[in-house]
C-alpha positions in Angstrom: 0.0 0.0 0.0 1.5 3.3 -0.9 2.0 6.3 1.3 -1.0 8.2 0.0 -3.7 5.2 0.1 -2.2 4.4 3.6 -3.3 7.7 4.9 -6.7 7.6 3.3 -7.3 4.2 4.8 -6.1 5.7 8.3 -8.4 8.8 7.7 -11.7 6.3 7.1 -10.9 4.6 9.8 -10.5 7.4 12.2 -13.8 8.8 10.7 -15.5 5.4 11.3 -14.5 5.3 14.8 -15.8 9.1 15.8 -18.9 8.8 13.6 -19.1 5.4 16.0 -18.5 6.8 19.2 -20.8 9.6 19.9 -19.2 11.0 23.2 -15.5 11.1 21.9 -16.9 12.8 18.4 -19.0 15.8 21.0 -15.4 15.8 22.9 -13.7 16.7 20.3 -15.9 19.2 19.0 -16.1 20.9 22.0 -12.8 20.7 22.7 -12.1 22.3 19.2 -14.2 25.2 20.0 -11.7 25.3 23.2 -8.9 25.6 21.3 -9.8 27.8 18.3 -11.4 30.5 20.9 -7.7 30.6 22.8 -5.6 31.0 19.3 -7.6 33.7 17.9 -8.0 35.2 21.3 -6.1 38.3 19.9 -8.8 38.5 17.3 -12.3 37.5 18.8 -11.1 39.6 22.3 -12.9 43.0 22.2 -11.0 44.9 24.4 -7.1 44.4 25.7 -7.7 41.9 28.9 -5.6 44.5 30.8 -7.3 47.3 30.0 -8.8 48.9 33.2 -12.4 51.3 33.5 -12.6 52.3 36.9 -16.4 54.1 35.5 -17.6 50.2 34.4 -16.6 48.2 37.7 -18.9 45.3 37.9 -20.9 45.1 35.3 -23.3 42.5 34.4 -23.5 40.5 31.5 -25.3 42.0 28.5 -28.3 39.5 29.3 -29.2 40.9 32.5 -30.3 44.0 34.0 -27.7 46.9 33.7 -25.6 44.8 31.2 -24.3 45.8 27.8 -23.4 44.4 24.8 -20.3 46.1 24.7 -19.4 44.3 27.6 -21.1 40.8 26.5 -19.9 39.0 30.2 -19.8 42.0 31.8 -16.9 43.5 33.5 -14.1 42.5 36.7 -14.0 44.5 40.1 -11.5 46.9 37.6 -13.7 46.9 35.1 -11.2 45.0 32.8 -13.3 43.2 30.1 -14.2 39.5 31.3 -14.8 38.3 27.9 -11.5 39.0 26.8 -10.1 38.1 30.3 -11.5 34.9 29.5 -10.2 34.3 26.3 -6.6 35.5 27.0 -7.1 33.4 29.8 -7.6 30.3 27.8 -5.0 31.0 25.6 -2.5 31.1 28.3 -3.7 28.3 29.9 -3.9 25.6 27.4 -0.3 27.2 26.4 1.0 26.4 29.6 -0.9 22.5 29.8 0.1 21.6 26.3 3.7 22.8 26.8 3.9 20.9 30.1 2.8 18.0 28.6 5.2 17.8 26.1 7.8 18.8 28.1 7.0 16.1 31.2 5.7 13.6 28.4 9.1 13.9 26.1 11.1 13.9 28.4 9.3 10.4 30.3 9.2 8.7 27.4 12.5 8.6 26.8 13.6 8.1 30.4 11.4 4.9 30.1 12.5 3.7 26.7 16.1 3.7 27.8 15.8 2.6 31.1 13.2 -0.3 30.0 15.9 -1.7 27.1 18.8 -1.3 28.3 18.2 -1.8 32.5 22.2 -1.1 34.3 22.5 1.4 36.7 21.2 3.8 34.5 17.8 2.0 35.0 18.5 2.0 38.6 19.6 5.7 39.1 16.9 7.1 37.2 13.9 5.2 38.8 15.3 6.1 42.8 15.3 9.5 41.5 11.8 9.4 40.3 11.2 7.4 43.9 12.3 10.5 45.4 10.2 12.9 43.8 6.9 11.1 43.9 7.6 10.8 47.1 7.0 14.9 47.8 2.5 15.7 46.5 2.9 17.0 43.1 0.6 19.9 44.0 2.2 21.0 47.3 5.8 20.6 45.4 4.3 23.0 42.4 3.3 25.8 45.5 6.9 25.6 47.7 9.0 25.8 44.1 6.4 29.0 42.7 5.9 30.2 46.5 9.1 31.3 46.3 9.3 33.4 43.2 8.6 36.9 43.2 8.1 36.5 39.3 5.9 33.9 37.8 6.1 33.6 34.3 4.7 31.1 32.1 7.9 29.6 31.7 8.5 28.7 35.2 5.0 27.0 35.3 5.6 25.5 32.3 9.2 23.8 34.3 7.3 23.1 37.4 4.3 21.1 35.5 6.3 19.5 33.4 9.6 18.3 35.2 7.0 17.2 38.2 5.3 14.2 36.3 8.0 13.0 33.6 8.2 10.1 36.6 4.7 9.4 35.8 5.8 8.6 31.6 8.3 7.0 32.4 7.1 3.7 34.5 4.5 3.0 32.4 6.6 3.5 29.1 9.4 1.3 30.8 6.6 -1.4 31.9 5.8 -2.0 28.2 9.3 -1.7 27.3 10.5 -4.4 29.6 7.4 -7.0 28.7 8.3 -6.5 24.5 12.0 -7.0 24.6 11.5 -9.9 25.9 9.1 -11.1 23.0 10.1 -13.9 20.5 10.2 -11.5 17.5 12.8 -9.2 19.6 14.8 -11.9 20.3 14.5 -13.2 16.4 15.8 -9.9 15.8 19.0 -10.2 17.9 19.4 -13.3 16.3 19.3 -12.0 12.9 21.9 -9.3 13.9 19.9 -6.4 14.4 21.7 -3.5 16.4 19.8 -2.6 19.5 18.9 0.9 18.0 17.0 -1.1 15.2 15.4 -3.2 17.2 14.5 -0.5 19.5 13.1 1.4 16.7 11.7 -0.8 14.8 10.6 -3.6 16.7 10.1 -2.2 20.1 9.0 1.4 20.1 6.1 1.1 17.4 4.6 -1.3 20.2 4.5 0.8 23.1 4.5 4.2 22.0 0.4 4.2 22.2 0.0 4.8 25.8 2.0 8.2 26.1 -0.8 10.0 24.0 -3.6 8.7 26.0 -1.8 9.7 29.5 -0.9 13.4 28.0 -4.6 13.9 26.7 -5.7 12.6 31.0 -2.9 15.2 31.9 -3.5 17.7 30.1 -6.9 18.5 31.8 -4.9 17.6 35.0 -2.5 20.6 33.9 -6.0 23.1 33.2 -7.1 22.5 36.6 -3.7 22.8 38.7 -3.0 26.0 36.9 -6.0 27.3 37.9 -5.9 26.5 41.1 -2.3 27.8 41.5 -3.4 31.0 40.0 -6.7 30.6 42.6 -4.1 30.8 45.3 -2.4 33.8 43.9 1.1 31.6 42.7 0.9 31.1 39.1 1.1 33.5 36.8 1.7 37.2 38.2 -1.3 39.8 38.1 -2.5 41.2 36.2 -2.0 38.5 34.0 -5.2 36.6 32.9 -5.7 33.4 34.0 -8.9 31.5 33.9 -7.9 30.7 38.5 -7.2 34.4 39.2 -10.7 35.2 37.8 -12.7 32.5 39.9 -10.7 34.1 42.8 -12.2 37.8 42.3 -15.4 36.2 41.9 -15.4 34.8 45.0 -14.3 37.9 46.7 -17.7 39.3 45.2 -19.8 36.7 44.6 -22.4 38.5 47.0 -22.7 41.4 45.0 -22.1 39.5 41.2 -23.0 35.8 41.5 -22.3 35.4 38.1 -19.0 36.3 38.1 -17.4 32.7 39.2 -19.8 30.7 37.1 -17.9 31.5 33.7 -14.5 30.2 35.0 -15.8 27.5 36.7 -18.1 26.6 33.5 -15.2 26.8 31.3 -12.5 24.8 33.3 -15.6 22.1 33.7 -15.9 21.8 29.5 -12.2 21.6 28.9 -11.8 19.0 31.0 -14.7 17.4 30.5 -13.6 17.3 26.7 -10.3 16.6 27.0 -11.4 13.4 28.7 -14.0 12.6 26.3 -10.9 12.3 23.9 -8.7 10.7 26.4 -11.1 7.8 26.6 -11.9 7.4 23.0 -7.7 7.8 21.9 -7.3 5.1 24.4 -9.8 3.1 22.2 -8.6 3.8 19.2 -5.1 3.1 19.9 -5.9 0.0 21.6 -9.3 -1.3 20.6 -8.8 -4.6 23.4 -9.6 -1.3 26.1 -12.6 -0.3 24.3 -15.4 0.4 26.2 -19.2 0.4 25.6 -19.2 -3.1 24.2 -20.0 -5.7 26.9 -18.6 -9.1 26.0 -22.1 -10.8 27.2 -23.9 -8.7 24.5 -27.7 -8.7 25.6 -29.9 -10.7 23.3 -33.3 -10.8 22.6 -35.5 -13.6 25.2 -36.3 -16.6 23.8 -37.8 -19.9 25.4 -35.4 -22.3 25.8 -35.5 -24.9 23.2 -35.3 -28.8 24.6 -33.0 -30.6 23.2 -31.7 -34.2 23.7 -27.6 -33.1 22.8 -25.5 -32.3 25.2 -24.6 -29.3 22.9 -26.7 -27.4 20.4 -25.7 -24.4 18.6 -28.1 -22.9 16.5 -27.2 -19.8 14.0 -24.2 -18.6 15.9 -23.1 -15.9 15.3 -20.4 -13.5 17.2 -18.8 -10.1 16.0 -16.2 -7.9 17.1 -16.7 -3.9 17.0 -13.7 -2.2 16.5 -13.1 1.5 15.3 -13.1 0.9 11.6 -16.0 -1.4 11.5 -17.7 -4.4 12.8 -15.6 -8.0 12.1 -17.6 -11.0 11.8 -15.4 -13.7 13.4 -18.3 -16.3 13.7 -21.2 -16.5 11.0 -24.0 -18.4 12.0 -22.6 -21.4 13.0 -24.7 -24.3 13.5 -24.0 -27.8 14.9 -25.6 -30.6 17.5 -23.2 -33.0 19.6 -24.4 -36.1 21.5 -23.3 -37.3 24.6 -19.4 -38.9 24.7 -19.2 -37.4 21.2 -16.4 -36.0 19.8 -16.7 -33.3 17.5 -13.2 -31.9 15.8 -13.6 -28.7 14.4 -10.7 -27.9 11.9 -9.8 -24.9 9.6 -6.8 -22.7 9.1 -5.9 -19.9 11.4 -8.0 -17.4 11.3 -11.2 -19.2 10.5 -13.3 -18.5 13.8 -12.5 -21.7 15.6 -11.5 -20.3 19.0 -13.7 -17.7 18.8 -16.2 -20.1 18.7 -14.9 -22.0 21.4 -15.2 -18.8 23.8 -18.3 -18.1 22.6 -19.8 -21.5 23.6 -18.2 -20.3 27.4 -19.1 -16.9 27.0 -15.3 -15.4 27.9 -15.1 -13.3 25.0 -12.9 -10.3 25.8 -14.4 -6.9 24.2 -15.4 -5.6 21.9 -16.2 -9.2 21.3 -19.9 -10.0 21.3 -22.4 -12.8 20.5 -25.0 -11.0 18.7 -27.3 -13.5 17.2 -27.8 -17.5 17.5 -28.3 -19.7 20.7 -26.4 -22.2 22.6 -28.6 -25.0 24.2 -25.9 -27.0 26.9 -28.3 -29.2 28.9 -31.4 -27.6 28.3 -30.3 -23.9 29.0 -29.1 -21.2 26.4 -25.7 -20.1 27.5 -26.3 -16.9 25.6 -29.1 -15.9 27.6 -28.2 -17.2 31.0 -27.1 -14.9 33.9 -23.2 -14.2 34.5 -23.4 -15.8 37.9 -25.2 -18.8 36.4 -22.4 -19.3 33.5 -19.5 -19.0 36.3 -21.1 -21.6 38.0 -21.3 -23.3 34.7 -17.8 -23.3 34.0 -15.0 -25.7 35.0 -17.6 -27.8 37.1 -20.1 -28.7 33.2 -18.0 -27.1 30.9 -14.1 -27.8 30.8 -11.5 -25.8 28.6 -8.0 -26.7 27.5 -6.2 -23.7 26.0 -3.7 -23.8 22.9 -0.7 -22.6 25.1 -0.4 -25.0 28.7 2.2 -22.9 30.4 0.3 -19.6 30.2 -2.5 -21.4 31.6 -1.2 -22.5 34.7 -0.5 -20.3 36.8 3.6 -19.5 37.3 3.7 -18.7 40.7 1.5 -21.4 42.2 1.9 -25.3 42.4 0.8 -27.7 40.6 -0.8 -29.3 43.5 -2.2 -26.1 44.9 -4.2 -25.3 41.6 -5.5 -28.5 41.3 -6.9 -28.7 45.1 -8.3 -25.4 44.6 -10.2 -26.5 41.4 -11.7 -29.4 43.3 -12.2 -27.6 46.4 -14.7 -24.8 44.3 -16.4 -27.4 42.2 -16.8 -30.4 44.3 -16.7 -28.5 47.8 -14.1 -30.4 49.0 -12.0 -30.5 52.4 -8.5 -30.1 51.6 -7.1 -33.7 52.7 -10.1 -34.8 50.2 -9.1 -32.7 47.5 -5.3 -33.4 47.5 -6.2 -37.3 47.6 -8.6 -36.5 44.4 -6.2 -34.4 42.8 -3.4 -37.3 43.0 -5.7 -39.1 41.7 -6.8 -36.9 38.8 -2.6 -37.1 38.1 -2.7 -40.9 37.9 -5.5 -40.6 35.6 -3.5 -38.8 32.9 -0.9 -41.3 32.7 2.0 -39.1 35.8 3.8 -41.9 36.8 5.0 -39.6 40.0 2.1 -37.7 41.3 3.5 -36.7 44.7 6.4 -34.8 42.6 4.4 -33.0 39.9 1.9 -31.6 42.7 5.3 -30.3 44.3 6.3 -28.7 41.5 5.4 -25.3 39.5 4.4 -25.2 36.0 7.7 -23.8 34.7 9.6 -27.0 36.1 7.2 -29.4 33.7 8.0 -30.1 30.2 5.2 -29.1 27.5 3.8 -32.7 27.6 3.5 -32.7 31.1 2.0 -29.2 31.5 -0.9 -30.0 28.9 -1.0 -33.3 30.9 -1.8 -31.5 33.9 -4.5 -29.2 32.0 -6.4 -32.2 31.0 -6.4 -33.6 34.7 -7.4 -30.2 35.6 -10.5 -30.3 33.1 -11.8 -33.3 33.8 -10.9 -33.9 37.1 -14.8 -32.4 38.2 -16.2 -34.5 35.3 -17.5 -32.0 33.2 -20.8 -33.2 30.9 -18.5 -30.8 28.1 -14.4 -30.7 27.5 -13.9 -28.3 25.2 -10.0 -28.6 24.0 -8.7 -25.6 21.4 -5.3 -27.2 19.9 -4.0 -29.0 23.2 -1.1 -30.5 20.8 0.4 -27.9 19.0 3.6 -27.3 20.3 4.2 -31.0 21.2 5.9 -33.4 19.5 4.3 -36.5 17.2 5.1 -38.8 19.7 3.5 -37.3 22.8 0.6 -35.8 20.6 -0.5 -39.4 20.3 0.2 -40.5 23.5 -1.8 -36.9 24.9 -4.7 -38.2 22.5 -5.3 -41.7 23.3 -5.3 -40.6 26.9 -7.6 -38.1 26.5 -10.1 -40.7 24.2 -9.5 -43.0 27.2 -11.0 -40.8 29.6 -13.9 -38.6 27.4 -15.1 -43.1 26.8 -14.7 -43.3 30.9 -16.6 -40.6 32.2 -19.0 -40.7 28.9 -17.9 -36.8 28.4 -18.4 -34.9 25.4 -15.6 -33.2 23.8 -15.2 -30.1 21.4 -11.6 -30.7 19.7 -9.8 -27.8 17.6 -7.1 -28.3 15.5 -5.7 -27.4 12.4 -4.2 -30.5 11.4 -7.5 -32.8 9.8 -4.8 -35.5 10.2 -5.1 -35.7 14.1 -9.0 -36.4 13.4 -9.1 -39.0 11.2 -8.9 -41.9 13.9 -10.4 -39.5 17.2 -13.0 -38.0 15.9 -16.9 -38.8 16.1 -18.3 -36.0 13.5 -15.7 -33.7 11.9 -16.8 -29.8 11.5 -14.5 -27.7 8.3 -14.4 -24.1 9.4 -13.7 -21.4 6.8 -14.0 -17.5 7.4 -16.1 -18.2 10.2 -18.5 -20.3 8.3 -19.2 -24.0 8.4 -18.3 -25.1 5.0 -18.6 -29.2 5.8 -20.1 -31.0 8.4 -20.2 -34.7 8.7 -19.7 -38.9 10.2 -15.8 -38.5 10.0 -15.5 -41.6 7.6 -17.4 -39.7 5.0 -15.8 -35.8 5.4 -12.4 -37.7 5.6 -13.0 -40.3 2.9 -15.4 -39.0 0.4 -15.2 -34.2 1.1 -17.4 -32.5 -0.9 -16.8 -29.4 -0.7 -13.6 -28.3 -2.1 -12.0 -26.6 1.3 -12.3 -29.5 2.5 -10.2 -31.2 -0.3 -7.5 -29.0 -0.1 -7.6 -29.6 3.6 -6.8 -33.5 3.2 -4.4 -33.1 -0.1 -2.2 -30.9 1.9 -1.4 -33.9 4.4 0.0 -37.0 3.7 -1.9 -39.3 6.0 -5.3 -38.8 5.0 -5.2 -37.2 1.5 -7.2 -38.2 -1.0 -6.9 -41.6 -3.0 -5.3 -41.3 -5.8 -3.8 -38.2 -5.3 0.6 -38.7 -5.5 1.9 -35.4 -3.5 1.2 -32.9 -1.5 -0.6 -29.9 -2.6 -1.2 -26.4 -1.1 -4.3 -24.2 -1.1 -3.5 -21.4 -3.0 -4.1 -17.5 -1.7 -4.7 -16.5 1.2 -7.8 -16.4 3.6 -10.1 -13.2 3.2 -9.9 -10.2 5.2 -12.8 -10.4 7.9 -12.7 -6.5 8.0 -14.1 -6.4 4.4 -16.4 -10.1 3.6 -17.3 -10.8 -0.3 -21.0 -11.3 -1.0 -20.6 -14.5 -2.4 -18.8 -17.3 -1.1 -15.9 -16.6 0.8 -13.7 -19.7 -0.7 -14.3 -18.1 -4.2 -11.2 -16.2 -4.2 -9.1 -19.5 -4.1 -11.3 -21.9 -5.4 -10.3 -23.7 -8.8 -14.0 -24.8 -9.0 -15.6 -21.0 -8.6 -18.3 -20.4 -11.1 -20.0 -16.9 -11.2 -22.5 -17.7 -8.9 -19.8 -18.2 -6.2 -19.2 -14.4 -6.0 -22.2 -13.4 -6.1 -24.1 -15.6 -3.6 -22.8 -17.3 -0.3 -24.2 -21.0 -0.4 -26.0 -22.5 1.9 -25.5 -26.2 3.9 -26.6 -28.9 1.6 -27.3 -32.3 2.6 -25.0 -34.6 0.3 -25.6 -38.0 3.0 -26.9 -39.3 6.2 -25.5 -36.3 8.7 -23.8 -35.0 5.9 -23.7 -31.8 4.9 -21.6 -29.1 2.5 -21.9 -25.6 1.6 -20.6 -25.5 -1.7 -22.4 -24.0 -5.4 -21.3 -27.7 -7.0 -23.5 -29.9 -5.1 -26.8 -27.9 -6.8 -25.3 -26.9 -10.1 -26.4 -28.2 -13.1 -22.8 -30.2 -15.0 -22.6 -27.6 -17.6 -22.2 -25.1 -15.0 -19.6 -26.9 -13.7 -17.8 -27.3 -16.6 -17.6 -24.0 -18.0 -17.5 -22.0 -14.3 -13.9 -23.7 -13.4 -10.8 -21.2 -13.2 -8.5 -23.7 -13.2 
């Protein structure tokens, strides 16, 4: 994408986003209006703000009895012009705020940069400093350093702001810094030879520079109101310098005789901030759309009576979206499937093709802006969708089980084995604790840990990966759940423990009679574990079906591409290995027709033009796919091959 059509695309997003949220949209307006009054102050300000009339002391505003429209807020206790008092006033102190923020922001964020990356005693120096001065109350530190000075210009205010809260920059910048250089990609980039100023800029800094805008927008209406308030208490900027504090201070003086007079101060300090926060909140969304706000994950759906079902699991018209600032993104599109008890259904696609998301979905544990807009899930007679949050907690672990892709960030670090296990039990079974360490021994022994006693000793870091994911599934179905749902348990293990993990796991889901949910990309791993075998593509089911016929005889042609691309379950007939061409579609921006088209060597013109729906091609079979209703000749002449 070139330079120009990047910055359009940034623009329509950005426009998207404020035309989305309403609050940060009126923030910035307002906000605007702020800032536009205080740069043309020398233009809209009728009168010079120093300008003194000792005959037109006091004046109202024009709107009220005695006022004038010359004087359109009416006039100070030295008949100085408050309209132009208030405009100067502005002018000065956004001047000051914005300057401090740069200053203390600047200078923070490069204090935490450095001291993040590259640690020493630089690291160390620099952070006992800032120790030291958050230490002293930034607001009592501001009045002894300006107390002081017989002069107060907006320079000094400017220093004091600013070189008070670079501390503030700097810990949080550093707190990001430190958590990314230690990312695999960093690493890969030392590897590769990358100096540390590279990697700094390049790899580092484009990941953590986000949160300094979103803190100077929260300080910069910090900033509005402790210059005010210094210039309330008479030590910011000297008189008769306007200032938006020194004015709220003569109206209190004579608020008796003008009530008025504070109001317009007080009014106008109130909308700046109030804006400046409005934009605060929606940069921080913007920049980061995993803190957006306004979105809750359980997204409330319409009632509906609970449908009866005899599965243990039925999911009917799923359908889940995501809202971010330049648009909504479909990650699940009404997804429909039924699973028996001590069924196994495998679920398979490539990455990106909705499969976790549907898992979390099921569990409701979507993070926002993540929502399940449309569909129902019937476990056991109730719709998870609808149910209460209390009731779904309750729900899962004890009925629904989860194994995540990645076993060591599951456990947690700091905690033993033994402990998480007891507490698991202990929540779910309401266990004693002499009851719940026997069970979770057991629970060990049940996965195939030939030394119990030792792994509930240990922490998760002193396990290997096969033995971490061990302990996950002895977590899961140590309760028994009625559902195990298990999102790629063997992807970073080798061949030999992926089988032995497997036939384990088939062992106990034929035990305890549980059904299981099992995602993977690999179709291979389902050809001997599987019950019914679910094809995922762009958040669509594109086949669903007994495994012996999806495996042996696929009809839709995802599906073949799917088995041609491994070597233990491609097609007969077929001699080598072949990959699906292109890439998967961009969720942001979905075709009309079906979303396979792009790559498909079969695609006729009705497959970009209308998304197909599930046919039934066998008993329990079913395929999504143009070719199964079209007429040969269509066939024949719609290939792009």
């Amino acid at each position: 994408m070139s330079a120009p059509d990047a910055r359009a695309s940034a623009g329509r997003r950005l426009t998207v986003f404020l035309l989305a949220r309403k609050s940060t949209l009126a923030g910035l307006a307002l906000f605007a209006v702020v800032t536009l009054a205080a740069a043309f102050a020398p233009v809209l300000s009728p009168y010079d703000p120093l300008e003194q009339d000792l005959n037109r002391v006091l004046l109202p505003p024009a709107w009220a009895d005695g006022g004038s429209a010359a004087h359109p807020l009416g006039t100070d206790p030295l008949g100085r012009d408050l309209a132009s008092r208030m405009l100067w006033g502005a002018r000065l102190s956004l001047l000051i705020s914005v300057a401090s923020v740069l200053l203390g922001g600047g200078l923070g964020f490069i204090v935490g940069i450095v001291t993040g990356y590259f640690g020493g005693w630089l690291d160390a120096v620099l952070m006992r400093i800032g120790d030291v001065q958050l230490a002293f109350p930034f607001v009592l530190l501001a009045i002894a350093v300006l107390g002081v000075s017989p002069e107060r210009t907006p320079a000094q205010l400017i220093g004091v702001l600013g070189l008070t809260t670079w501390i503030v920059y700097a810990r949080v910048v550093r707190s990001r810094v430190l958590s990314e250089r230690e990312k695999d990609y960093v690493r890969a980039a030392r590897a590769l030879g990358a100096s540390s100023a590279r990697v700094l800029l390049r790899y580092v800094l484009p990941n953590v520079w986000q949160v300094a805008p979103v803190i100077g927008m929260l300080y910069l209406g910090f900033f509005v109101i402790v210059e005010s308030l210094l210039s309330f208490l008479a030590l910011g900027l000297t008189p008769p310098t306007p200032s938006w504090g020194s004015i709220l201070a003569d109206g209190r003086q004579f608020m008796m005789v003008t009530p008025w007079m504070p109001i317009f101060p007080g009014l106008a300090i109130l909308l700046t901030v109030l804006s400046i926060n409005l934009v605060a909140d929606g940069m921080a969304d913007y920049f980061d759309p995993k803190l957006m706000k306004g979105y809750a994950p359980r997204h409330p759906l319409p009632p509906r009576m609970a449908i009866a079902s005899d599965k243990v699991l039925a999911v009917r018209d799923l359908t889940t979206v995501f809202r971010l600032g330049a648009g909504v993104l479909t990650a699940v599109n009404r997804v429909s499937f039924e699973l028996g008890s001590g069924q196994v259904l495998g679920i398979v696609g490539e990455s990106g093709s909705g499969k976790s998301v549907l898992a979390l979905s099921i569990i409701q544990l979507l993070d926002a802006p993540g929502a399940v807009t449309e569909g129902e899930i019937v476990f056991l007679g109730k719709d998870l969708a609808r149910v209460s949050n209390a009731e779904m907690t309750g729900l899962r672990g004890r009925r629904i089980g989860m194994i995540f892709q990645n076993a060591g960030s599951s456990l947690n670090p700091v905690l033993t084995v033994g402990y998480q296990l007891v507490e698991t039990l202990r929540q779910h079974l309401r266990l004693n604790s002499e009851a719940a360490r026997t069970k979770a021994r057991e629970a060990l022994e049940m996965v195939g840990i030939g030394d119990p006693d030792r792994v509930l000793r240990a922490y998760p870091f002193q396990l290997s990966g096969g033995m971490q994911q061990r302990v996950m599934i002895a977590l899961a179905m140590s309760v028994q759940p009625a559902l195990l749902i298990a999102d790629e348990p063997t992807t970073a293990l080798d061949v030999t423990t992926q089988a032995q993990l497997l036939e384990r796991l088939d062992e106990l889901r034929r035990e305890l009679g549980t059904s299981v949910i099992f995602i993977t990309h690999d179709i291979a791993l389902l050809a001997d574990f599987a019950d019914v075998v679910m094809v995922m593509y762009a958040g669509q089911v594109c086949e669903i079906g007994p495994r012996g016929r999806v495996i042996r005889e696929p009809r839709h042609p995802y599906t073949q591409g799917l088995l041609n691309s491994v070597s233990r379950v491609r097609a007969p007939g077929t001699n080598r290995l072949s990959a699906i061409p292109g890439d998967p579609p961009d969720p942001m921006h979905p075709s009309t027709g079906c979303p396979f088209a792009p790559r498909c060597a079969y695609a006729m013109a009705v497959c970009r033009e209308v998304n197909p729906a599930r046919t039934g091609v066998g008993p329990g079979h079913e395929a999504a796919c143009h070719l199964l209703t079209s007429t040969p000749e269509a066939v024949a002449g719609g290939g792009t091959s």
